[in-house]
N, C-alpha and C positions, 0 to 999 in steps of 0.2 A: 142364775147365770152371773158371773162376776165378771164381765166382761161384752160387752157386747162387740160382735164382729162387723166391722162395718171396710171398706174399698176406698181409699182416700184419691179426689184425682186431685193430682199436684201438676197437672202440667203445667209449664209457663207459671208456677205462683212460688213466690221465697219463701224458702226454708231454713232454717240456722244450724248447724251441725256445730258444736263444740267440744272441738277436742282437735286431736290429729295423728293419734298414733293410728296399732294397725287393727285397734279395733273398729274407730271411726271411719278409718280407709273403708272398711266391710257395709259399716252402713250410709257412708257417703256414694256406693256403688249402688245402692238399692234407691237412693232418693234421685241419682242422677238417671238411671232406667227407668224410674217413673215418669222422668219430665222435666224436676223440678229445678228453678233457679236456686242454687246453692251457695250460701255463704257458709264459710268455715273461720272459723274465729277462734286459735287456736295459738301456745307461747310457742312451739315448735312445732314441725310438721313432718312425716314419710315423704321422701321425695315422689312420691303417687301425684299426691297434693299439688306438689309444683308444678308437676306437668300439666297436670287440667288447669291449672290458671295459667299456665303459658298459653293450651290451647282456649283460655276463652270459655272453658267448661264448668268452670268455680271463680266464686269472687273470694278472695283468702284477702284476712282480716287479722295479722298475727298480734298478738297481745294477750292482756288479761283480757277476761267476759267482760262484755260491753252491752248491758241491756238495751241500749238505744238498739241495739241491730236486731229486737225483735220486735221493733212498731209496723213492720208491715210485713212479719211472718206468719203463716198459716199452721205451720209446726217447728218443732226444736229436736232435738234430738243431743242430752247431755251425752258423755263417750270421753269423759276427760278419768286420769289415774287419781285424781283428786276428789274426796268424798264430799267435802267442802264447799269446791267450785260445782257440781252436779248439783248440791243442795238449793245453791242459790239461781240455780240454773232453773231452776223447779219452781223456786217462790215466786220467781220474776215472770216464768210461763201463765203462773198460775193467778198471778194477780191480773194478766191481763187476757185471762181465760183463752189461752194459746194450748194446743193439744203439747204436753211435753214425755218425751221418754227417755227415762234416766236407764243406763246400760245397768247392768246387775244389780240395778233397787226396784224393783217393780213397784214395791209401796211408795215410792216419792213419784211414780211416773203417772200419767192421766191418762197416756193408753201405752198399751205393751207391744214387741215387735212379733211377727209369730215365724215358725219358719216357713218357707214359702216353696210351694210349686208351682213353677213358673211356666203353659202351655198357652199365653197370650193369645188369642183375648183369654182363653180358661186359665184363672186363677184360683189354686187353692191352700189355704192357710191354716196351719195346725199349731192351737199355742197351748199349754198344761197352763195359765194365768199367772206365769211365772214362778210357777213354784218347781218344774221338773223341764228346764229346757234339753235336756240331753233324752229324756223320753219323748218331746216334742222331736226333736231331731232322728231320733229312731224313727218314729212313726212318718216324718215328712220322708227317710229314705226306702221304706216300704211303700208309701203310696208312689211316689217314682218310679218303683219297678213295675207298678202294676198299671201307671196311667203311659200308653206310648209317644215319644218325641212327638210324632205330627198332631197329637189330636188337636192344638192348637191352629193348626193350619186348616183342619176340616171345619173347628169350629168358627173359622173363619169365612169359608167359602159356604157354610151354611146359612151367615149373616146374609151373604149375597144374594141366595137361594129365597129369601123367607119370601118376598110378594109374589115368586113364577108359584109358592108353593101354596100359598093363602088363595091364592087364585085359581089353580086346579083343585085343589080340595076342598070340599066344602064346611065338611066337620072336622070337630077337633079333633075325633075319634082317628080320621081319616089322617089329620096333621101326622098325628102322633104316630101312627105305625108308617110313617114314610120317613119319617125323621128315625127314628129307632132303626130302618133298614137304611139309610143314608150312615149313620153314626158306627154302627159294625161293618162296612163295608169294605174290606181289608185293602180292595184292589182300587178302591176312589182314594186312601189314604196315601198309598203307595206311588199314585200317580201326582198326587197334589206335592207329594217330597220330592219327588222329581221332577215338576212343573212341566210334565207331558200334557201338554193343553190337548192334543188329538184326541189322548186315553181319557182325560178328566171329562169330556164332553160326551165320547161315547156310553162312559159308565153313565154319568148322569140322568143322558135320555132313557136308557135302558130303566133307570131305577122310578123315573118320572110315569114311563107307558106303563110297564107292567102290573101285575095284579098285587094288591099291596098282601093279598093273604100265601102269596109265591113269591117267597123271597131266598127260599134254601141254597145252600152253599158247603160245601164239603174246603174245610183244611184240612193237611196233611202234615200233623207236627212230630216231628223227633222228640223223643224224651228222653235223649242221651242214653248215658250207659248205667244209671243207678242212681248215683247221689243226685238229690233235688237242686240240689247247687247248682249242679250244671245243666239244669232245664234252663234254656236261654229268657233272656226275657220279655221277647214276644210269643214265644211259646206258652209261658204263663200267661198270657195276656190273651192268647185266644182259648186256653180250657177254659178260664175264667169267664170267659162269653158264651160259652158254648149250651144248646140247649140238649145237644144225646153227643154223648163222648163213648166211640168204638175203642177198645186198648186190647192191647195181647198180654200176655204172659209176662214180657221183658221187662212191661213200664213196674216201676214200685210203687208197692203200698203209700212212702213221703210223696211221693210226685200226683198220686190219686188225692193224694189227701187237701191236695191244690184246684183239685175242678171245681168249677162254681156249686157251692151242696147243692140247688136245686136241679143240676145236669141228671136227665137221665147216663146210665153207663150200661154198656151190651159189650160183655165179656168176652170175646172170640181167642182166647189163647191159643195158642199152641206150642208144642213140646216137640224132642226127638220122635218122630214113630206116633204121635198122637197129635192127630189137628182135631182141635174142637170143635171148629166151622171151618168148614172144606173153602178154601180162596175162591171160589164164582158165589159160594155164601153171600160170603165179605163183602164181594164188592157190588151185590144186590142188598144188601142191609145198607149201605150206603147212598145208596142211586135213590131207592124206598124212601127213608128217611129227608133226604133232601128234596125228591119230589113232592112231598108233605108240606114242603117249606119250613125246614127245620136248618135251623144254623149245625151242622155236624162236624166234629174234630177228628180225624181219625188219630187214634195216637201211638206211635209205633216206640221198641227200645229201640235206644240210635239213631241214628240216619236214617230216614226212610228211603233214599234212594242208593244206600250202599246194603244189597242182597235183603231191603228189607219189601221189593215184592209192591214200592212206593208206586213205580211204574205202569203194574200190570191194573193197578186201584182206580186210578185215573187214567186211563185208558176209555174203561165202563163208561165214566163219567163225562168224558171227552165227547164220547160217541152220542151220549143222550144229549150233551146242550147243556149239563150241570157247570155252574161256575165253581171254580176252584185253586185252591193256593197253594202253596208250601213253604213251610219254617223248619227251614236244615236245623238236625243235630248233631251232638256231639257223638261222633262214631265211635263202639267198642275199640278198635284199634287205636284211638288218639285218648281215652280215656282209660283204659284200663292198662295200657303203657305210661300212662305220665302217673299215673296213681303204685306202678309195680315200681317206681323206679328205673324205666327202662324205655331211654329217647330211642324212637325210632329211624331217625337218619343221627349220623355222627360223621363228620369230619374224616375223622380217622378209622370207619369203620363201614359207614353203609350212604352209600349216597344217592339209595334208593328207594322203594316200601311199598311192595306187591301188597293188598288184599285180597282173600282168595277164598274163596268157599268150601267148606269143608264137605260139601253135602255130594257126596262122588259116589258113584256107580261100582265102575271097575275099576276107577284110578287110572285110566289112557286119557280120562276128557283134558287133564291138566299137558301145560308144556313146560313137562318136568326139566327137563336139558335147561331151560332160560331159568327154571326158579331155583336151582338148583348153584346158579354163578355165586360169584364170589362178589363182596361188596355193597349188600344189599339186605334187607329185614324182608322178612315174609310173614303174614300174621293169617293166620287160616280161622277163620269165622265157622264156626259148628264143626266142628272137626273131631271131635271127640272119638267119634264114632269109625273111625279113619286113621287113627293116630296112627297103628301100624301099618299101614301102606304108605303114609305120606314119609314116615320113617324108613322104610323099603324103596322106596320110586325114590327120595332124594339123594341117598344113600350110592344106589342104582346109579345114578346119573353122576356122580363124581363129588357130590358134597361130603366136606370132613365128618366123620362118625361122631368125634370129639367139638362138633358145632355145639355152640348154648344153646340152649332152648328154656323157656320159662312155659308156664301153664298158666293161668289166670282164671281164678274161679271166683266168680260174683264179683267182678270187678268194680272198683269207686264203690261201692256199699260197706258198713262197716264191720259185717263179717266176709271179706276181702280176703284170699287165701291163695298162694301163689306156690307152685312148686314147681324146682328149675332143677335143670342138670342139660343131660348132653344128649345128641339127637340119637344116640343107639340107644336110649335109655325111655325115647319118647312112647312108643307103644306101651311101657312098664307102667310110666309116672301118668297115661292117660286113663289108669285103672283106680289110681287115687282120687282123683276130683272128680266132679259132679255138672251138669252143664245146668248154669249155663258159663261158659268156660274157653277161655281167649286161648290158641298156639302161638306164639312169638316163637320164630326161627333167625337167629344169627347176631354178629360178632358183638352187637350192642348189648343183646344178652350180660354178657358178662360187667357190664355198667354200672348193674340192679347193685351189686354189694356195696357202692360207693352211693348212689343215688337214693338208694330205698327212703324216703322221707313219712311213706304216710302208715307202713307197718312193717313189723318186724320178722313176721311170717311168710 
């Protein structure tokens, strides 16, 4: 280990900062968030600088380095463009055994900066020992995505918690699986971000009475329209938890390949004309599983509450007593449009955007006469199978023959495949692609050849 990791508290104690450009400004922001009284001892300064000594937040020292200003400092921190002045910044730290850190010399500094995730009181710090900070810095903005805003605020209200919980539980055993269901609690986190003292006190007792081996809970997460990208990111934050992950057909191989590896996964796809697990299935594989007291993610493509059926899932679960969330996603219509090149309201074209199911019967369920106006995008969800009737019924109802229309197969994934033309043309061009596969109807259409950014196809 070439370093050992240790938590400095500075509050209230002086620190030296020498320098004053804008790289000291960056670490003069991290010593003033800890606490610390700050002197800055520097021949020029950012006007940042000025301002905290106007407000009383820095004592500024302008000059050459003045070792006297480190007789009653606890750390330094060199930060000057001068190799020189860092140098002796280091010899004078170091002769009076003062922790010193020299900005880009890790070898003249006695300890290093790491980069920091900040979820106070949870602190976590990622340093390569200075030999690779642009790889520490990757690595500090992947654990960001994956640790959420409030946990600090739980891990706060937990501190609170520790004597009511020392005192109803007897063993550690018992500690510890209360804490583990306090820590995943989605709806206690939720509450403490919004400082609903009513909800934060309800959850709590609920988690206090109950049986610590019944704790299940069913999420219901979108997982967008294909690229892992756009799985939001507490959406990765609850697969990542999860101990049985439900997914269909829609979600991707990248986006699986995000669940925590020890999650079980229970496969329920379904396709046009083929459901793998008939929906009262589904939503007993879930009810099951969470009565078990299993943390479960249902995980849908898209939005689960746009035709994805989110509804009818939690329903079940409503009815038994199951506690449960939801984390919106990115809906095929808002993703496989900004990916074809093709905004769905415009200014000059549509200042409106029907969603609409393509899964029709006879074709009368729809109000063809309204989708059929002028001014407006329609984007028909599973439609494939319908192309020529929605092409007949709009046609029927007064829409221009010569309307754009696009197709959108495998939308945002990178074999992403788009075939456009004009709405008499739709039933034809619905025999070339393959679902699963976007309709886009109207004037925006025509955008795609200027906007197209993400392929050329």
């Amino acid at each position: 280990m070439d370093h050992l990791p240790i938590f400095c508290q500075l509050r209230d104690r002086d620190c030296l900062l020498v320098g004053g450009g804008d790289v000291a400004e960056r670490k003069a922001r991290l010593l003033l968030d800890a606490g610390a009284r700050l002197t800055v001892n520097a021949l020029d300064v950012v006007p940042q600088f000025t301002v905290w000594a106007d407000n009383g937040q820095v004592t500024l020292v302008k000059g050459d380095f003045n070792e006297s200003l480190l007789n009653t400092c606890w750390l330094v921190i060199a930060a000057t463009d001068d190799e020189q002045v860092n140098e002796r910044v280091s010899q004078a730290a170091e002769a009076r055994r003062i922790f010193c850190n020299v900005v880009d010399a890790p070898k003249q500094a006695s300890f290093i900066m790491p980069s920091i995730i900040d979820r106070s009181p949870l602190m976590v710090a990622v340093s390569s020992g200075g030999t690779s900070p642009v790889l520490a810095r990757l690595l500090r903005e992947k654990l960001e995505a994956i640790l959420p805003q409030h946990l600090g605020q739980v891990a706060h209200y937990a501190g609170q918690l520790r004597a009511r919980v020392k005192k109803q539980f007897a063993t550690m055993s018992e500690r510890r699986r209360f804490w583990e269901k306090l820590f995943v609690n989605d709806r206690l986190a939720q509450s403490l971000a919004n400082q609903d003292q009513l909800a934060i006190s309800e959850t709590t007792e609920r988690l206090l009475s109950e049986d610590l081996d019944h704790r299940g809970e069913v999420v219901l997460v979108g997982a967008g329209p294909g690229d892992a990208g756009l799985l939001t990111l507490k959406g990765l934050q609850q697969i990542q938890q999860a101990d049985i992950v439900v997914y269909d057909r829609l979600v991707s191989d990248d986006i699986m390949n995000l669940v925590r590896r020890d999650a079980d996964r229970v496969f329920v796809g379904k396709r046009a004309g083929y459901h793998c697990v008939p929906q009262e299935e589904i939503n007993q594989i879930l009810l099951r599983e969470a009565q078990k007291g299993k943390r479960v993610v249902r995980l849908k493509g898209g939005d689960p509450f746009i035709f994805g059926r989110g509804g009818e899932e939690l329903e079940t679960l409503c009815n038994a007593g199951i506690p449960f969330s939801v984390v919106p996603g990115i809906t095929a219509a808002s993703g496989c449009s900004a990916y074809a090149g093709i905004p769905l309201t415009h200014r000059d074209y549509a200042q409106s955007v029907r969603l609409v199911t393509g899964h029709l019967k006879t074709g009368s369920e729809l109000d063809w006469h309204n989708l059929a106006a002028e001014k407006q995008t329609l984007v028909f969800y599973m439609g494939l199978n319908q192309a020529a009737t929605i092409q007949q019924k709009l046609i029927e109802h007064g829409m221009a023959a010569d309307m754009p229309i696009a197709l959108v197969e495998n939308g945002t994934a990178i074999k992403q495949r788009v075939v456009d033309g004009t709405l008499a043309q739709l039933g034809e061009l619905a025999q070339q692609v393959v679902s699963p596969s976007l309709i886009i109807v109207g004037r925006v259409v025509s955008l795609r050849e200027k906007l197209n950014w993400f392929s050329n196809h």
